[in-house]
DOSEBA-606011 format. One record per atom (N, C-alpha, C): residue number from 0; x, y, z. Coordinates in Angstrom, 3 decimals. Atoms other than C-alpha are relative to their C-alpha. Layout:
     k          X          Y          Z
   NUM          X          Y          Z
...
END
This chain:
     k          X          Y          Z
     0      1.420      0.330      0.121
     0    109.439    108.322    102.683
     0     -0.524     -0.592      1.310
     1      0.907      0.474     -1.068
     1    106.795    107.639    105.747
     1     -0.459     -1.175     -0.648
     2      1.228      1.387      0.721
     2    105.290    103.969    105.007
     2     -0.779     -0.323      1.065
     3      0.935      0.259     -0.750
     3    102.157    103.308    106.431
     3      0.060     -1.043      0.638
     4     -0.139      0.806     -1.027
     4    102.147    100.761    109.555
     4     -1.176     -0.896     -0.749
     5      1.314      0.879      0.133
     5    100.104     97.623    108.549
     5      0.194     -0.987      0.759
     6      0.145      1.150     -0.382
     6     99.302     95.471    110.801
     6     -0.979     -1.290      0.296
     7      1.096      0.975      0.528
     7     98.338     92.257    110.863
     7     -0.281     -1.458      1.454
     8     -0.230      0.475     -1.550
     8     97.456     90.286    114.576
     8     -0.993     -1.171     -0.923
     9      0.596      1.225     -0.183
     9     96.673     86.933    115.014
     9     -0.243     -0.715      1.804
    10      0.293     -0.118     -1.396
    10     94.829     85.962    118.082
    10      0.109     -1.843      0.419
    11      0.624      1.010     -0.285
    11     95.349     82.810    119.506
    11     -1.006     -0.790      1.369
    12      0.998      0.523     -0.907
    12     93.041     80.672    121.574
    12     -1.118     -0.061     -0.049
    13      1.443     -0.129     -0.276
    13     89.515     80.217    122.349
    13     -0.427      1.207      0.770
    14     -0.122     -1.347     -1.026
    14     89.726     82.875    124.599
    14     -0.323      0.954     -0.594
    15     -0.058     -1.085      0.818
    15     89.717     85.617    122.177
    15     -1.617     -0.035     -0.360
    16      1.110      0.362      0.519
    16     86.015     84.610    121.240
    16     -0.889      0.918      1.054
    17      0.500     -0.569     -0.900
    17     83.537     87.324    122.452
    17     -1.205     -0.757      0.671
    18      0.783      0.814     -0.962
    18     81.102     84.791    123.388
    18     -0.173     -0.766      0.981
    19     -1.078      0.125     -1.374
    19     83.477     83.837    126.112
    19     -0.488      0.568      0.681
    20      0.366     -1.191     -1.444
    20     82.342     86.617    128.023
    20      1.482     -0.387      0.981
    21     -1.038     -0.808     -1.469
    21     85.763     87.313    129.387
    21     -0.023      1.288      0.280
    22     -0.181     -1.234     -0.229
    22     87.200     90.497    130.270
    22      0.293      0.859     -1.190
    23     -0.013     -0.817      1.738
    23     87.739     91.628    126.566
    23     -0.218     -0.843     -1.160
    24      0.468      0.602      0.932
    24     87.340     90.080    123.397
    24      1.242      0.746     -1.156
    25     -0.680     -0.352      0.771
    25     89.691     90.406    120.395
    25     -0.993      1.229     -0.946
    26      0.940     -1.195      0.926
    26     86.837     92.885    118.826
    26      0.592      1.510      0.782
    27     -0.229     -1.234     -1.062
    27     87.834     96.041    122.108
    27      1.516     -0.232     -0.544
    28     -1.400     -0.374     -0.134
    28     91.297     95.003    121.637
    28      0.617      0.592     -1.812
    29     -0.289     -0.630      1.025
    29     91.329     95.514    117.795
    29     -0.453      1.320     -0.217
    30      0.620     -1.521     -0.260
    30     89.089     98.832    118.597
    30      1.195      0.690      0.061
    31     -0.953     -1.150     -0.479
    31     91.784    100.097    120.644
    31      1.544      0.117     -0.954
    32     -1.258     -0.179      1.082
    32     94.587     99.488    118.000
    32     -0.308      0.668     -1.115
    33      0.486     -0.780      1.104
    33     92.466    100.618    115.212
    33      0.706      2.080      0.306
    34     -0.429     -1.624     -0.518
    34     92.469    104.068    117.292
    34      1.391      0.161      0.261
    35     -1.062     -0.369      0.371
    35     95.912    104.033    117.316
    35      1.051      0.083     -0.909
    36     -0.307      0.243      1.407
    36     97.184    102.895    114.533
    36     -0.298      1.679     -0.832
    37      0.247     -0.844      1.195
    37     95.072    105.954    112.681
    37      0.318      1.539      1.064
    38     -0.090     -0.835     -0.729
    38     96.075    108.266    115.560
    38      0.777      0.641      0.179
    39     -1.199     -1.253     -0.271
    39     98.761    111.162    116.801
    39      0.908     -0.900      0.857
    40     -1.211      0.634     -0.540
    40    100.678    108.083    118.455
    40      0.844     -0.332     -1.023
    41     -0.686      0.388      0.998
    41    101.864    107.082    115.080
    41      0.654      1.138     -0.805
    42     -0.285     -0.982      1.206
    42    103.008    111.004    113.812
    42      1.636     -0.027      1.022
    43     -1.675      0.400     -1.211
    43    106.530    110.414    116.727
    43      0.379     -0.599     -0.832
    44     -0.631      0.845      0.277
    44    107.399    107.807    114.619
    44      0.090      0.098     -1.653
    45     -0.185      0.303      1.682
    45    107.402    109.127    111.126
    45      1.458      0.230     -0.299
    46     -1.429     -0.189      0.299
    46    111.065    110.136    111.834
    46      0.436     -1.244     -0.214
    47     -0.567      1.487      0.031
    47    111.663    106.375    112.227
    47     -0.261     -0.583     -1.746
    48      0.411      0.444      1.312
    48    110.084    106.217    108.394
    48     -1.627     -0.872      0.032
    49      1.412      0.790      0.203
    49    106.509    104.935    109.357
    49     -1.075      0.716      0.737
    50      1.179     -0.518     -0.591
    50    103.545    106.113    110.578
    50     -1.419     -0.291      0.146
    51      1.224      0.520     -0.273
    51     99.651    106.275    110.490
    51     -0.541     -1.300     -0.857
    52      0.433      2.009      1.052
    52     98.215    102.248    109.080
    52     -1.583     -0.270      0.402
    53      0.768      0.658     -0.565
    53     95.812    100.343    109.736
    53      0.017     -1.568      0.038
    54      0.120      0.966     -0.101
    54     94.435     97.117    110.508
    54     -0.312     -0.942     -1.110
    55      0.563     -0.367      1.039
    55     93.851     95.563    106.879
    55     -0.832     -1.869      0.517
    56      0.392      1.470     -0.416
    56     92.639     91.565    108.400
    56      0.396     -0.235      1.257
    57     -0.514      0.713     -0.809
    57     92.564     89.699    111.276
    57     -0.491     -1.396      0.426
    58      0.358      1.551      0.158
    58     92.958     85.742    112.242
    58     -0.061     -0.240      1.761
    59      0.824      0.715     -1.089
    59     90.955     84.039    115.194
    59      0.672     -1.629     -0.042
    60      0.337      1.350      0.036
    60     92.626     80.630    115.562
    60     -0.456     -0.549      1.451
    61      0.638      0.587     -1.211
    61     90.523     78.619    118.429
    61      0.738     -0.653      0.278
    62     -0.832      0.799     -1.194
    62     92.659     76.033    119.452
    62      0.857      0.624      0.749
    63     -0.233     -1.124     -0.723
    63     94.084     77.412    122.285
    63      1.794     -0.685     -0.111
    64     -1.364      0.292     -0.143
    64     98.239     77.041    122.940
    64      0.252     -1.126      1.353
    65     -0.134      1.090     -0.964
    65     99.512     74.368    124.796
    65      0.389      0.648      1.652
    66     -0.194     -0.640     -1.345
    66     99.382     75.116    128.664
    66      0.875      0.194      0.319
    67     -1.221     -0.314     -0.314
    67    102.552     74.592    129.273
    67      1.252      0.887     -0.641
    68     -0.633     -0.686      0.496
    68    103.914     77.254    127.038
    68     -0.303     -0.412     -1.202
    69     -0.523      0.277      1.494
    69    104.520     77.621    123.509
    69      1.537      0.890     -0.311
    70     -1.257      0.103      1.035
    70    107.970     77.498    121.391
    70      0.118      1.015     -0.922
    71     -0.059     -0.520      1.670
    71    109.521     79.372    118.818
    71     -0.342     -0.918     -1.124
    72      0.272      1.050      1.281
    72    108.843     76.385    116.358
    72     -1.723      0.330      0.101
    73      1.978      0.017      0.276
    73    104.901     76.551    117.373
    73     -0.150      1.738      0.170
    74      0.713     -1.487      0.515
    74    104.784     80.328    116.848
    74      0.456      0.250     -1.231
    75     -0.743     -0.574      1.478
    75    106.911     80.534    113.467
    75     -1.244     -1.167     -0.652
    76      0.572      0.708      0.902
    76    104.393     77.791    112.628
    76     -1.875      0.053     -0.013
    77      0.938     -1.347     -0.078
    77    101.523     79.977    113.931
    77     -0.062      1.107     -1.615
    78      0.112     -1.107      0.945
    78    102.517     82.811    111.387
    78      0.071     -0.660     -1.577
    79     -0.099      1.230      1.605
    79    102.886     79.891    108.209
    79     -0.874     -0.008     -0.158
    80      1.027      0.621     -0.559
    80    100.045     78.474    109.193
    80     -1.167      1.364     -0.736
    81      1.174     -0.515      0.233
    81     97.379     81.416    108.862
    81      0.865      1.058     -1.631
    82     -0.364     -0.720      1.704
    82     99.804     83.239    105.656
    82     -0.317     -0.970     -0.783
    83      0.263      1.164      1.678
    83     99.647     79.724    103.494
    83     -1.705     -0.156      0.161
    84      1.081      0.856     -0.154
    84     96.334     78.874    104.797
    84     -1.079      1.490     -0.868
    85      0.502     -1.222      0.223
    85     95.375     82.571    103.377
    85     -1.195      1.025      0.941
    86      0.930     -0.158     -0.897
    86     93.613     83.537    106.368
    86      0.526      1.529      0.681
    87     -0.698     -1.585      0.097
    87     95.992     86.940    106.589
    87      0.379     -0.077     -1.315
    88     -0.329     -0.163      1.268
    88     97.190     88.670    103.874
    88      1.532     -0.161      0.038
    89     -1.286      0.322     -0.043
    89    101.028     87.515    102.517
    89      0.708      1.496      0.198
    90     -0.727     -1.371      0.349
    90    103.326     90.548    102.338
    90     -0.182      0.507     -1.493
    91     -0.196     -0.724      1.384
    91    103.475     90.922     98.617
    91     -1.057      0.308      0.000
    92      1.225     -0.649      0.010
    92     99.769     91.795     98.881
    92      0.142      1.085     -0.036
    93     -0.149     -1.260     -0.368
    93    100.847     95.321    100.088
    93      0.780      0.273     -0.650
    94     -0.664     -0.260      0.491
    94    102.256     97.583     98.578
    94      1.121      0.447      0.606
    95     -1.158      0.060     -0.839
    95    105.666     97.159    100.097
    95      1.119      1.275     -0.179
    96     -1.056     -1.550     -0.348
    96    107.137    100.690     98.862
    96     -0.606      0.837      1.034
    97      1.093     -0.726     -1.114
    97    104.309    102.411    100.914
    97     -0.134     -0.440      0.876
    98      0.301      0.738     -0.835
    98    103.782    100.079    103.310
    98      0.254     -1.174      0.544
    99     -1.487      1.090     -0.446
    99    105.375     98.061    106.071
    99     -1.395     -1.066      1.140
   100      0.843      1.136     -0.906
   100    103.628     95.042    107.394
   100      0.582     -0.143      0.984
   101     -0.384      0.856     -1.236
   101    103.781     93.810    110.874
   101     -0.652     -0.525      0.588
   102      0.361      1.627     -0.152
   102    102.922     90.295    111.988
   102     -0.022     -0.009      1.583
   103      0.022      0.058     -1.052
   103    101.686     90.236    115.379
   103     -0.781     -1.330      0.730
   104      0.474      1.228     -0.969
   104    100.791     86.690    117.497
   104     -0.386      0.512      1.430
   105      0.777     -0.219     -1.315
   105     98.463     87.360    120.642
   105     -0.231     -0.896      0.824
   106      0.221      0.974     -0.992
   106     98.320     84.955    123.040
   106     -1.234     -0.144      1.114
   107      1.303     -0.411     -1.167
   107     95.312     84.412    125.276
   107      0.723      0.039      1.237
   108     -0.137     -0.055     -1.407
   108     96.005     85.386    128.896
   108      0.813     -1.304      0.810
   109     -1.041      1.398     -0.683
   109     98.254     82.886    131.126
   109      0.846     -0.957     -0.635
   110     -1.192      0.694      0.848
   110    100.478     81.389    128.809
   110      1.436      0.633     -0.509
   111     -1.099     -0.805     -0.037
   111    103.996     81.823    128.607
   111      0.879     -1.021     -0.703
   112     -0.883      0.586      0.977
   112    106.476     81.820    126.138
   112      1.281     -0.882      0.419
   113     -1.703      0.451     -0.601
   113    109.684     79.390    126.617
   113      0.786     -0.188     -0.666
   114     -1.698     -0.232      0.033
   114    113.061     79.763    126.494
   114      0.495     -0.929     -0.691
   115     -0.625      1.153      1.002
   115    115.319     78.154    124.194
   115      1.742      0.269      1.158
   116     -1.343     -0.061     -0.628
   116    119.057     77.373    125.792
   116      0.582      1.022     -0.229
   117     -1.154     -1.094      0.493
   117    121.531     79.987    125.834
   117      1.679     -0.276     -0.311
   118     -1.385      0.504      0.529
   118    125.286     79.696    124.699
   118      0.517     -0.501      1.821
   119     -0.422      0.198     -0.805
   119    126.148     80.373    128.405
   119     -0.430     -1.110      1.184
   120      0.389      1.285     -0.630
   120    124.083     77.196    129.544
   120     -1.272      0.719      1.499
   121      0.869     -0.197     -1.174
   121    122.020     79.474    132.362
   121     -1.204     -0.141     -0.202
   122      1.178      0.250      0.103
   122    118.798     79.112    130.940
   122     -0.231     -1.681     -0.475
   123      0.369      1.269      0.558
   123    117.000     75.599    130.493
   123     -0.668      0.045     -1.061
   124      0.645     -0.044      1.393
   124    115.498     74.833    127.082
   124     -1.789     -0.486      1.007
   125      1.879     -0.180     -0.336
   125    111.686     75.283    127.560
   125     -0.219      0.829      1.383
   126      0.524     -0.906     -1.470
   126    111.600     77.592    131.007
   126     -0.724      0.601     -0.805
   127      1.229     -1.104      0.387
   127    108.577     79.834    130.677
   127      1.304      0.978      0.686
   128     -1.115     -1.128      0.210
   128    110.252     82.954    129.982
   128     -1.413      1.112      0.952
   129      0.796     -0.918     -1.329
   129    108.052     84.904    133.260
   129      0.347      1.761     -0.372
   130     -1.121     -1.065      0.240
   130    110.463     88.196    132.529
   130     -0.696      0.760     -1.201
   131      0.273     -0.601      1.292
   131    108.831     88.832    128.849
   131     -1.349     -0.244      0.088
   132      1.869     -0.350      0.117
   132    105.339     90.314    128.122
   132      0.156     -0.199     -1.450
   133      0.375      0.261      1.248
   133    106.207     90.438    124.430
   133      1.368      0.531     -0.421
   134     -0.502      0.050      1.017
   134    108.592     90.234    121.705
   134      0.160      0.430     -1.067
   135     -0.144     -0.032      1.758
   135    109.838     91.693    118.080
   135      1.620     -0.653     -0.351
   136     -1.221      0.407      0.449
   136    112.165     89.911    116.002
   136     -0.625     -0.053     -1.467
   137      0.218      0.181      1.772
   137    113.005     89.614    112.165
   137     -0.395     -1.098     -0.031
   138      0.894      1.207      0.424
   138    110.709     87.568    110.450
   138      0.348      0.176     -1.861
   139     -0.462      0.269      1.775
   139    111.152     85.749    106.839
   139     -1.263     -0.601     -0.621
   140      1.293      0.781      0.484
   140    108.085     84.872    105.093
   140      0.748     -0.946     -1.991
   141     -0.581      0.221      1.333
   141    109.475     82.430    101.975
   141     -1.471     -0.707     -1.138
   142      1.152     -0.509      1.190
   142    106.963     82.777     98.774
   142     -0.172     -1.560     -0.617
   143      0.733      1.081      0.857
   143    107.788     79.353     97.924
   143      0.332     -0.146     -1.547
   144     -0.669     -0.102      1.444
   144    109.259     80.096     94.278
   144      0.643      0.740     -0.321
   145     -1.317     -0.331     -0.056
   145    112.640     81.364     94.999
   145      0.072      1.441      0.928
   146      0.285     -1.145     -0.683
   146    111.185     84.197     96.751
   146      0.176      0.399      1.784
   147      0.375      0.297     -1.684
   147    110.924     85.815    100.396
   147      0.123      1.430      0.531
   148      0.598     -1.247     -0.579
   148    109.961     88.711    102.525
   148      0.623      0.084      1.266
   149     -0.929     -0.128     -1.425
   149    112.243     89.751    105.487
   149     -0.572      1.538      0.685
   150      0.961     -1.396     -0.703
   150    110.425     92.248    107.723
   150      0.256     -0.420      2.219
   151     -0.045      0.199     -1.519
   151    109.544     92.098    111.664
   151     -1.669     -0.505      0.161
   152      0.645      0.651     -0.912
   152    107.005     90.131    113.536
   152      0.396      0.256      1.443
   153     -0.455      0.189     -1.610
   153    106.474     89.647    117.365
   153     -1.290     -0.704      0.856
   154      0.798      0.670     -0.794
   154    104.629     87.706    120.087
   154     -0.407      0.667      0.775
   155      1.045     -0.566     -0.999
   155    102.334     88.981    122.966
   155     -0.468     -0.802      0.298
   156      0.878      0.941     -1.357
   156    101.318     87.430    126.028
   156     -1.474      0.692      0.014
   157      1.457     -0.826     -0.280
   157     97.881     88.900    126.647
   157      0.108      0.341      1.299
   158      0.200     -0.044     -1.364
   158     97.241     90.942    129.860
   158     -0.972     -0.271      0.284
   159      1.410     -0.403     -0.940
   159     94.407     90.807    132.226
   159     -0.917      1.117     -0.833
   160      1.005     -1.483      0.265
   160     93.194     94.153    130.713
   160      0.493      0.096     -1.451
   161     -0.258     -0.410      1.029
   161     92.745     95.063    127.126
   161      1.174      0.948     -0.200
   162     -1.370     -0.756     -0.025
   162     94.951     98.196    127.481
   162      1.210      0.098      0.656
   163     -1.039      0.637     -0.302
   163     97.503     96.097    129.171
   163      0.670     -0.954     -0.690
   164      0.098      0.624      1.433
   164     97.524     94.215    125.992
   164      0.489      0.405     -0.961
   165     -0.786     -1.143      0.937
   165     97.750     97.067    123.992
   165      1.640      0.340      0.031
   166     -1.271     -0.739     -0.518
   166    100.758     98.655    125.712
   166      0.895     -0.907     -0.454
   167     -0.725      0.817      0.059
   167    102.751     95.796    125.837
   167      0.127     -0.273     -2.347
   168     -0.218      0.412      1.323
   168    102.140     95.108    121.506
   168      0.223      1.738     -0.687
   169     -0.907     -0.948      0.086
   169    102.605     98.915    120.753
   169      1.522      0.429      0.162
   170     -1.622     -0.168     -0.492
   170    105.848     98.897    122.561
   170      0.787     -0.605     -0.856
   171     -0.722      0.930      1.131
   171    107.003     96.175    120.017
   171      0.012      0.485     -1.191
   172      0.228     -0.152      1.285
   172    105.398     97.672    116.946
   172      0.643      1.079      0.168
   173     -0.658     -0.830      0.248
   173    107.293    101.033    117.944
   173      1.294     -0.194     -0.146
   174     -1.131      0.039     -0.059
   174    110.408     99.482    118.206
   174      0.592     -0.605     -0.993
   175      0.489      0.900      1.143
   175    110.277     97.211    115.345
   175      0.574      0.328     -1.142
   176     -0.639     -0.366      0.950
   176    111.077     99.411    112.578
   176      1.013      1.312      0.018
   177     -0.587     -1.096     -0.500
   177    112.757    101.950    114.101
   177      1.727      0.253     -0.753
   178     -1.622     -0.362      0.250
   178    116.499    101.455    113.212
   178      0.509      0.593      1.106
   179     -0.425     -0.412     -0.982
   179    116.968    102.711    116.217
   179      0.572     -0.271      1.407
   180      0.515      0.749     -0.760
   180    117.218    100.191    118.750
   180     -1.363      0.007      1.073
   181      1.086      0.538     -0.623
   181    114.824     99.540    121.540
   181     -0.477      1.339      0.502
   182      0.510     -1.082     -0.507
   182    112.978    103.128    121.768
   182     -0.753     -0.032      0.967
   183      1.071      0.489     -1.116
   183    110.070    101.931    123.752
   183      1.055     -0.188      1.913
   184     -0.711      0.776     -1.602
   184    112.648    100.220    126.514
   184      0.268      1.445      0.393
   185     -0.690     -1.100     -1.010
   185    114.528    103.975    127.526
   185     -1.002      0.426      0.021
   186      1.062     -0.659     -0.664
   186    111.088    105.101    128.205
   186     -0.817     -0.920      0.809
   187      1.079      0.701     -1.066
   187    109.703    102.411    130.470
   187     -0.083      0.553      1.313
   188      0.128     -0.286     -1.061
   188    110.268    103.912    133.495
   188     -1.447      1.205      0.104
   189      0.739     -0.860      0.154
   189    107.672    106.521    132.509
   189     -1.348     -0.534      0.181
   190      1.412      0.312      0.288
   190    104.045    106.173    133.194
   190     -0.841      0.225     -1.389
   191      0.480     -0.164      1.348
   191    101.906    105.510    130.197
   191     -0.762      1.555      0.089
   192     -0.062     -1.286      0.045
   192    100.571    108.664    128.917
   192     -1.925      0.071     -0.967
   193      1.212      0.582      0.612
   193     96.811    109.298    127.281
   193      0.216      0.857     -1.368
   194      0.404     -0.730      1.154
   194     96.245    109.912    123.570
   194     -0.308     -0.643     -0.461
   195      1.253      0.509      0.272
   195     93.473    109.957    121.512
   195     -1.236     -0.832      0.730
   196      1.322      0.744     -1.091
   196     91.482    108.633    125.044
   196      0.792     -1.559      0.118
   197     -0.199      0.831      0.019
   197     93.906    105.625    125.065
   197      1.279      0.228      0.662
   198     -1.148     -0.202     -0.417
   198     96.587    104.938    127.211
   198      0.779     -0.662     -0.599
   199     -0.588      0.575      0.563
   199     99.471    104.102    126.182
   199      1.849      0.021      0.426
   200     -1.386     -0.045     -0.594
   200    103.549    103.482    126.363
   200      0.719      1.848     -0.672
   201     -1.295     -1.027      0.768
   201    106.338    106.312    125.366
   201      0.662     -0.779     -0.512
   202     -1.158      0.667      0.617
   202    109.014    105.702    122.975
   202      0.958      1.080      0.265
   203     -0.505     -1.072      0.413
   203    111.914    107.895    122.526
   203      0.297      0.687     -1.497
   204     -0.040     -0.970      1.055
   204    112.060    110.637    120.204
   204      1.251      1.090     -0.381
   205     -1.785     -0.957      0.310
   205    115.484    111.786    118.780
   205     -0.342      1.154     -0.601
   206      0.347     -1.585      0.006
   206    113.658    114.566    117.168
   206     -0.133      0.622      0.809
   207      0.420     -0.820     -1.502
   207    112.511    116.008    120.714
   207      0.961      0.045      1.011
   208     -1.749      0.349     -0.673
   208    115.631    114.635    122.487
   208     -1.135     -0.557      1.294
   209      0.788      0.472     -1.353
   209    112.768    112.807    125.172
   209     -1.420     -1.214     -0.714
   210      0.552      0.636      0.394
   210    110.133    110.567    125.538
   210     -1.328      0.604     -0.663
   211      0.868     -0.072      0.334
   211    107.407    110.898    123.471
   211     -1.376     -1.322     -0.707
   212      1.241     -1.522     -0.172
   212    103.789    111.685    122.769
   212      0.026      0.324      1.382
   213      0.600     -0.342     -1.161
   213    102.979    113.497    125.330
   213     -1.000      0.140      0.445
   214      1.655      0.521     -0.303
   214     99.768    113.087    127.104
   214     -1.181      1.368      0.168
   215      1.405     -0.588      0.047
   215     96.446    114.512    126.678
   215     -0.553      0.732      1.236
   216      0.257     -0.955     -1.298
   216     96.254    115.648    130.489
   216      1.132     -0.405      0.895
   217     -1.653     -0.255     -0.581
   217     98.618    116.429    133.105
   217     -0.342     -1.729      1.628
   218      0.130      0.952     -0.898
   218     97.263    113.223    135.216
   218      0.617     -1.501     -0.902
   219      0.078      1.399      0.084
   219     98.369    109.848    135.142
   219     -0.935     -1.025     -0.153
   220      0.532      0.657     -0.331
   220     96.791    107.097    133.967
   220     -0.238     -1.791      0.132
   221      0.163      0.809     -0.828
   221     96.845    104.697    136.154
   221     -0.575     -1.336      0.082
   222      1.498      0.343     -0.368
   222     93.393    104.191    137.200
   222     -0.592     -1.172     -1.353
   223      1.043      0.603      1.259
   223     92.363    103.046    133.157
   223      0.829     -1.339      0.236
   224     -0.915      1.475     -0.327
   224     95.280    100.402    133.762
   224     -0.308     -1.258      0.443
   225      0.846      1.506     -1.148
   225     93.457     98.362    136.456
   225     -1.459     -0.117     -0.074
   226      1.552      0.003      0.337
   226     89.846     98.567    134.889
   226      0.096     -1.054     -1.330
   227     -0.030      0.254      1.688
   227     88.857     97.037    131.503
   227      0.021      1.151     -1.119
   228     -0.089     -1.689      0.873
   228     89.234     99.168    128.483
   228     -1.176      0.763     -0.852
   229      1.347     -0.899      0.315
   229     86.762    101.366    127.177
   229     -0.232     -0.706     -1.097
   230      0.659      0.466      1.774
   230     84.723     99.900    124.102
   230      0.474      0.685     -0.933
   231     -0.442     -1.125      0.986
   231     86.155    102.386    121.325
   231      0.258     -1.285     -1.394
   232      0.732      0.850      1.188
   232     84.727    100.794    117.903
   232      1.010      0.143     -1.126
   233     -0.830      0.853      1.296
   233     86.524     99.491    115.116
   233     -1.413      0.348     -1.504
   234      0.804     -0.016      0.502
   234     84.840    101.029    112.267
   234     -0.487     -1.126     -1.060
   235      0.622      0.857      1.094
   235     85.092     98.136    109.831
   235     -0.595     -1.266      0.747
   236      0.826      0.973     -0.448
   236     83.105     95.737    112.441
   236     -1.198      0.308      0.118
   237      0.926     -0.279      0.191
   237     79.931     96.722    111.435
   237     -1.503     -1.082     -0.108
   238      0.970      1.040      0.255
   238     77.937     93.252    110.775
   238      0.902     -0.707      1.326
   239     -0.380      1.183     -0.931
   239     77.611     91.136    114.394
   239     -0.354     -1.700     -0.122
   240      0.952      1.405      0.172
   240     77.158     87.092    114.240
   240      0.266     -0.589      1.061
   241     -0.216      0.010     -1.291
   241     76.647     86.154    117.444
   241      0.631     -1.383      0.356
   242     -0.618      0.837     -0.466
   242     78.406     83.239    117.061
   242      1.548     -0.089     -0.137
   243     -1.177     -0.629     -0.425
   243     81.822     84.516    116.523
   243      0.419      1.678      0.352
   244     -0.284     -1.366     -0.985
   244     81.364     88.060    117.756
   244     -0.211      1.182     -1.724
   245      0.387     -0.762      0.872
   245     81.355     89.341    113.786
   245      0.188     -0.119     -1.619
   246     -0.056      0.626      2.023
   246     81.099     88.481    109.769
   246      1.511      0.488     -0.380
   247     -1.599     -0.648      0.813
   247     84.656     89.340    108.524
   247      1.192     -1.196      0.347
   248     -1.301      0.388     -0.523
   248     87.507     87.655    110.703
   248      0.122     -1.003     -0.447
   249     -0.826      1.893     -0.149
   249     89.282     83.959    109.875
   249     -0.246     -0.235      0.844
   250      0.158      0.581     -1.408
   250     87.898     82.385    112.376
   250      0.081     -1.763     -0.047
   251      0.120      1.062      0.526
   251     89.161     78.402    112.434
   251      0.453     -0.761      1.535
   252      0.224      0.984     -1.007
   252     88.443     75.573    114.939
   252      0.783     -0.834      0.078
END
């Protein structure tokens, strides 16, 4: 069985707020996931057992992360935090034969995750981990009355550029449920590739024996890399309030 990709991002910071007027806004960056999510990047990966989803909520928290990094304790207490507070939906919400949640934390721009010790003593506990754009690991959501939900989550730094953003949390969500190990990684050397008008990473594809999708034209792109990313609309943001960018999201101060 294919189960539909659901995912579920949580943005943190003030940053994310389109009345920021930064360089994107969590509204372009959920655009450009929407369009992939329901797109021909997600039909590669039905061999893996998952495929086209969507976005079904998403949480705005404003306080921003502490400058000097954030922890695994303050991101596992990130993803508590907006499931108890009901501000995403839990897992059992979905219907978990059809459909596979995944728990994504966004980070606003310049903040970096740190390091916990290692057995072999070379890393210090708290270095900003410089090296990692983003993260998947198993995640346990417990129900609280004997219950509990074991799936995948992952973190994201934010880039500079919306679809430097993207790339980097695609790469996680393809690898994620794969069973496969790290598909995304044996295709990094590859330039991202365009589909559906969006650039994006490769994974590999044991059906094809290579990386796949393959791109929409025989150019590289590059160029969309070092720009901002195209507006491409999110159909369920339909009502704007110009004081958080739009009527729907969890948005909490």
């Amino acid at each position: 069985m294919v189960k539909q990709m659901i995912l579920i991002p949580i943005y943190w910071g003030e940053w994310w707020l389109p009345v920021r007027n930064n360089a994107y806004s969590w509204i372009e960056l959920n655009g450009l996931l929407t369009t992939i999510l329901g797109g021909k990047y997600m039909d590669g990966l039905n061999q893996y057992g998952f495929g086209r989803g969507s976005i079904p909520g998403e949480y705005v928290y404003q306080k921003d992360p502490p400058a000097n990094g954030f922890a695994d304790s303050q991101m596992q207490w990130m993803f508590k935090n907006a499931i108890d507070g009901g501000f995403i939906p839990r897992p059992d919400s979905f219907d978990l034969a059809t459909q596979q949640p995944f728990y994504a934390l966004i980070v606003k721009p310049g903040v970096e995750h740190l390091l916990t010790t290692t057995v072999d003593g070379k890393l210090v506990e708290r270095d900003p981990d410089v090296n990692t754009g983003a993260y998947h690991f198993g995640f346990t959501y417990d129900y609280g009355k004997g219950g509990s939900w074991g799936g995948q989550a992952c973190w994201v730094k934010a880039d500079t550029t919306a679809v430097g953003t993207l790339g980097r949390l695609v790469h996680e969500m393809a690898e994620a449920y794969s069973g496969n190990a790290e598909i995304a990684d044996r295709c990094e050397g590859h330039d991202r590739v365009l589909v559906d008008g969006v650039p994006v990473p490769q994974y590999w594809s044991v059906a094809d024996g290579g990386c796949w999708p393959p791109s929409e034209t025989m150019t590289t792109v590059q160029q969309g890399l070092e720009g901002k990313a195209p507006k491409i609309a999110d159909p369920r943001l339909e009502e704007v309030d110009e004081s958080i960018g739009r009527r729907g999201p969890h948005i909490s101060g």
